[in-house]
N, C-alpha and C positions, 0 to 999 in steps of 0.2 A: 256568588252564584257560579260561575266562572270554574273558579279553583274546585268547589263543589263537585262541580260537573266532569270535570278530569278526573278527580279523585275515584269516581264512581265509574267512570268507564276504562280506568287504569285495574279496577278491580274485576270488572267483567272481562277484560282482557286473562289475566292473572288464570280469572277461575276455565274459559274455554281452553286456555295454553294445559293448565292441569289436567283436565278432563281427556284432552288428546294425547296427553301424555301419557295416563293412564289409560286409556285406552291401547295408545301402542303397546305400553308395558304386557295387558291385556295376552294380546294378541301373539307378542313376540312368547311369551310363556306359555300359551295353550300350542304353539309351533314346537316348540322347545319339548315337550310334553309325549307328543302324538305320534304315531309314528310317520316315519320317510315318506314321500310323497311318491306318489306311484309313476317312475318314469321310464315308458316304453321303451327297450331296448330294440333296434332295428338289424336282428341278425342275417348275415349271407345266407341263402338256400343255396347247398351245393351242389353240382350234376351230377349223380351214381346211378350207377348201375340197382340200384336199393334204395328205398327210399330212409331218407337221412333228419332228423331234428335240424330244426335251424342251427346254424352255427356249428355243427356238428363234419368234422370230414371222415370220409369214410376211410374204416379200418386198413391196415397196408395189407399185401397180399401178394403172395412170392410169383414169380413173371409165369415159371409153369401152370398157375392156376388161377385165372384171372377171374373175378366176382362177376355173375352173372344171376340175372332174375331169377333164370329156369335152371341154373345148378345148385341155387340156394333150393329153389323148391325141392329138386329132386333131393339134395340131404337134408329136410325134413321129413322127408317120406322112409327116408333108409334110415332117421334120428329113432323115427317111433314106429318101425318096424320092429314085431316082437322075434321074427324070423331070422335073425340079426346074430341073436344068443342061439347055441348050440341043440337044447333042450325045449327051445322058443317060447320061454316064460318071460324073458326080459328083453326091452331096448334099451338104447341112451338112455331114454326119457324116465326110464324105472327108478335110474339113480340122478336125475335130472330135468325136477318137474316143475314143469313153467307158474303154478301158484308160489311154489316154494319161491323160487327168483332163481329156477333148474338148481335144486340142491333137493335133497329127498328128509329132511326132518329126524334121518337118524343117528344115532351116537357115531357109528362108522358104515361105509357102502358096505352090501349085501348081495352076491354076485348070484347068479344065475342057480347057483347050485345048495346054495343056501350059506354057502361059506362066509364069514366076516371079514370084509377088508380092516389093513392096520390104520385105514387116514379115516376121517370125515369126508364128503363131496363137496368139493368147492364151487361156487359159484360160476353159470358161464357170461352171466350179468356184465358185457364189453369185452368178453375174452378176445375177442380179435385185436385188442390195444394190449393186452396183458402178457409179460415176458419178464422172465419166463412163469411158467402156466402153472405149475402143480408147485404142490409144499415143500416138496424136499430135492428136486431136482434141476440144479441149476443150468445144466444141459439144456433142458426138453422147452425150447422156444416154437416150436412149429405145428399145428394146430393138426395138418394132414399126418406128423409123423405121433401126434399125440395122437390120434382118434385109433390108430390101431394097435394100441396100447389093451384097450379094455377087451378088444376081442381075440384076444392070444396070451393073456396072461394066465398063467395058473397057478403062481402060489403070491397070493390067491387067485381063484378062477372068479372071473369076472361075466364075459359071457360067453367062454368056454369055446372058441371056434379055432383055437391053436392045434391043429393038424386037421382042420374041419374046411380051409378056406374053400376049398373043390365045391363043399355044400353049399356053404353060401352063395356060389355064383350060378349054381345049377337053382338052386331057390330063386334069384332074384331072375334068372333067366326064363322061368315058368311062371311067369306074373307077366301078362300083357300089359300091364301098366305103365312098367319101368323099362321097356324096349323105348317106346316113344321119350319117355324123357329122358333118358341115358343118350338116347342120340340127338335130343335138340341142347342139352348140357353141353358135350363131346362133341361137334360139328367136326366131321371131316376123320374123327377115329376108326378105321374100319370095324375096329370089337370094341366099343366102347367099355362093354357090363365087366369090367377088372376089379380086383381088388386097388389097387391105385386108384381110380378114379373115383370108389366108394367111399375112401376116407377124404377125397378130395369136396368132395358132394356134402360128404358130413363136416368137413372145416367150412366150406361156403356156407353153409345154414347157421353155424355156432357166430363167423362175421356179421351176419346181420340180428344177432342177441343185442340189440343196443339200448340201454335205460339211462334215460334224460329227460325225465318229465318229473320227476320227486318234488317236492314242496321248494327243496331245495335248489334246484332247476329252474324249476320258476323265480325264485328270488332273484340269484347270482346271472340268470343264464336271458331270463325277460326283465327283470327289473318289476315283480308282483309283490309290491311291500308289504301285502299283507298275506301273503305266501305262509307265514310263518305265525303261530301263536307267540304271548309273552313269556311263554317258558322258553319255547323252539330257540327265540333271542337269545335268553339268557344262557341257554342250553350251549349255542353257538361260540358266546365268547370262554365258555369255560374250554370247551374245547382246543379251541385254540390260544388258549391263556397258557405263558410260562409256567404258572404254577401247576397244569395237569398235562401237559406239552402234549395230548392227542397226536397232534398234527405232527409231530416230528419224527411217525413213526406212518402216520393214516393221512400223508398229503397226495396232493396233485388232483386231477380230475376225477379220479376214481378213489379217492382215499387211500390207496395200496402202495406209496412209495415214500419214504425215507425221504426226508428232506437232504440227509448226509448219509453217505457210507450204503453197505449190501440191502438188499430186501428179506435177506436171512435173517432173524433174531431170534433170540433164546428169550421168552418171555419171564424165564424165574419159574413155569410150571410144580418143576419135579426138584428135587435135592439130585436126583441120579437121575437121568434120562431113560425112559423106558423106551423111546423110540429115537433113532441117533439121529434122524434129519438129512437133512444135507452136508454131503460129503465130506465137506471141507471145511463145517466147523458144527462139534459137536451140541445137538441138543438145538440144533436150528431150524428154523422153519419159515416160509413165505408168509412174510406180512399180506393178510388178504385184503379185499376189496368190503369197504362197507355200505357198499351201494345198497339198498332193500338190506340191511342186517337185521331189522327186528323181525323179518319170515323167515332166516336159512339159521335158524336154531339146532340143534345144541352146536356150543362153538368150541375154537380151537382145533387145531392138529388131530387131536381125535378125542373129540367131542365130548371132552369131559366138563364143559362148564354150561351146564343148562338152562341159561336165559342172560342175556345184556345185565343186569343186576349184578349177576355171580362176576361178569369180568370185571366190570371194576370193583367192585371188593378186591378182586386179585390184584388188581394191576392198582388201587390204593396201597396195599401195604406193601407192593415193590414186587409183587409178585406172591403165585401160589403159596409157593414152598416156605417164603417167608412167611406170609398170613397164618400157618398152619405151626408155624415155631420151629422150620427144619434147618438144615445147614443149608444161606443161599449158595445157590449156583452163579458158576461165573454166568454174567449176564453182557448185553448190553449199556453204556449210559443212560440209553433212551427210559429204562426201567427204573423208575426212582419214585418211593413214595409220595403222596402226598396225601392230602388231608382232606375231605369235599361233606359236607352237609346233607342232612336226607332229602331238602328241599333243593339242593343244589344237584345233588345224585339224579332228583325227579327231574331238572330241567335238563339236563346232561341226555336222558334219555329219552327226552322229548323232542331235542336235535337229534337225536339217532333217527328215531321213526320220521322226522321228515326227510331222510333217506328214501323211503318208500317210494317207487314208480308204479304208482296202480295201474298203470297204461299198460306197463311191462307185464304184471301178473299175468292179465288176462288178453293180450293183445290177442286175435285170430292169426295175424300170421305167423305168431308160433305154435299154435295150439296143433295140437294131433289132428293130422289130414284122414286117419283110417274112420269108415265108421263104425262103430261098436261092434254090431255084429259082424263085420268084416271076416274077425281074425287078420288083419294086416293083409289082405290079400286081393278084395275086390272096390271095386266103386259102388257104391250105390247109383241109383237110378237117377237120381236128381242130382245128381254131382258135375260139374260140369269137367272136361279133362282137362287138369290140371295145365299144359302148356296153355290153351284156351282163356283159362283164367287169367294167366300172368296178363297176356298181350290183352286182356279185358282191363285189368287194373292200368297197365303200360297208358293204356288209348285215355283211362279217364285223367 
């Protein structure tokens, strides 16, 4: 009886040991399975003068022109002023509109006069971290000596105010509006309404373009595991996988920086460069930012590949001019075939689009301060005046 009895609670033993074991097994595989576990990142709020994403510090800014609430406001006011351009059909915002991610949706910019720029619009999506700023000039770092770029160029004419600047300041000087913000901007200037200070007012407003809330943001930046679909995942590691080396061309914060070597590259576009790029090495161009890339369509230097799709076709068979059977072009290393699946293609661009800052498209405080019927020149009734507002948002 005795031995019986052991026998039989050696076995009940045996079978609850198993049961828990399976059960762990169980448990450790459905963990194993499912995705990350959602764990709250606890980011610095930083103090600025603009209000900043967690973790986020605010863009640098040269000591002459120090960021402020009310000089950002004022250059959004003079951003989407159409009185701006010579002919006053165009602002900033014409060739840099905040749905797009401030990129305007066309092959190449369209200046005031109907004339066709040679580039595409680049994105101003963190311009204030971005250096140097444009496609092809390695030069042009500085956001106040870029802004007056568009309104003085004429081959191409952009917004045509090259021997016009007098108008301009007699316009903005005939606008009760911009007397008061010009001088709560400029404290202590006795003429503030200058050309200098216009394009100053216009880099303050482009510094506080700031997009960090993408799918992707939320993952890397709060720790939201489930920020991202099963493709976005997969999407994610192609990208950064040896075999499609994204990243070694599209790293850092903003995607736009070379893990090695210039931010120029020669994509393999063309067999012969139709446009020479930057100066100092032929057929090159600014690796851009792919912050929101599935809205600032068509892409490329100028705009000849019209949807995320078309680029990697490109950039799989090592480039345009190869895919097409031409003689390549001397390139970079960075440029090297590889091989990627249509299902793989599809997750690839599923990590793109969580790129997207929906916050950024549509945020108010970039959005056009004028109201419609305006013409860029008066307030409405119900508007409250703009210095007013700030120290209203400052107080909450």
């Amino acid at each position: 009886m005795h031995r019986g009895t052991q026998r039989k609670e050696e076995k009940e033993r045996i079978e609850c040991e198993s049961s828990v074991l399976l059960l762990f097994m169980a448990l450790l595989l459905a963990a194993c399975t499912s995705a990350p576990r959602h764990e709250q990142h606890f980011l610095p709020v930083v103090r600025s003068a603009i209000p900043l994403p967690p973790g986020v510090l605010p863009p640098p800014t040269p000591p002459d022109n120090p960021l402020t609430a009310v000089k950002a406001e004022l250059g959004r006011h003079l951003f989407y002023d159409r009185r701006i351009s010579w002919n006053g059909t165009q602002s900033c915002a014409s060739c840099h509109q905040q749905r797009l991610a401030f990129t305007d949706g066309q092959l190449r910019a369209i200046g005031s006069t109907g004339e066709q720029h040679f580039r595409n619009s680049m994105t101003l999506a963190n311009v204030g971290w971005r250096r140097p700023l444009t496609w092809a000039n390695a030069a042009m770092r500085s956001l106040e000596e870029q802004a007056l770029v568009p309104l003085t160029r004429h081959a191409p004419v952009e917004l045509g105010m090259d021997g016009h600047l007098d108008v301009l300041l007699a316009r903005i000087r005939a606008d009760d509006r911009y007397g008061p913000l010009f001088a709560a901007a400029f404290p202590g200037d006795p003429d503030p309404i200058t050309i200098i200070n216009t394009a100053r007012a216009i880099a303050s407003f482009e510094r506080t373009l700031i997009s960090a809330n993408s799918a992707y943001d939320r993952l890397v930046l709060r720790g939201e595991s489930n920020a991202f679909s099963e493709s976005a995942w997969r999407g994610m590691r192609l990208f950064f996988s040896p075999r499609l080396r994204c990243s070694s061309c599209h790293g850092g914060f903003d995607f736009d920086t070379p893990t090695t070597g210039t931010v120029f590259r020669n994509t393999g576009l063309y067999d012969r460069p139709r446009d020479l790029g930057d100066a100092n090495a032929r057929g090159t161009f600014r690796v851009p930012t792919l912050r929101n890339v599935a809205v600032t369509g068509p892409y490329m230097h100028d705009g000849s590949a019209g949807t995320l799709s078309d680029v990697i076709e490109d950039y799989a068979a090592g480039g345009r001019a190869a895919r097409l059977g031409h003689h390549k072009p001397a390139q970079g290393v960075a440029i090297r075939p590889f091989a990627i699946t249509p299902d793989e293609k599809h997750d690839l661009l599923a990590f793109l689009e969580s790129l997207t800052d929906p916050t950024f498209l549509s945020d108010p405080r970039y959005a056009d301060p004028w109201p419609p019927a305006s013409g860029a020149s008066r307030t409405s009734s119900g508007d409250p005046n703009p210095i007013d507002r700030i120290a209203m948002e400052i107080e909450r």
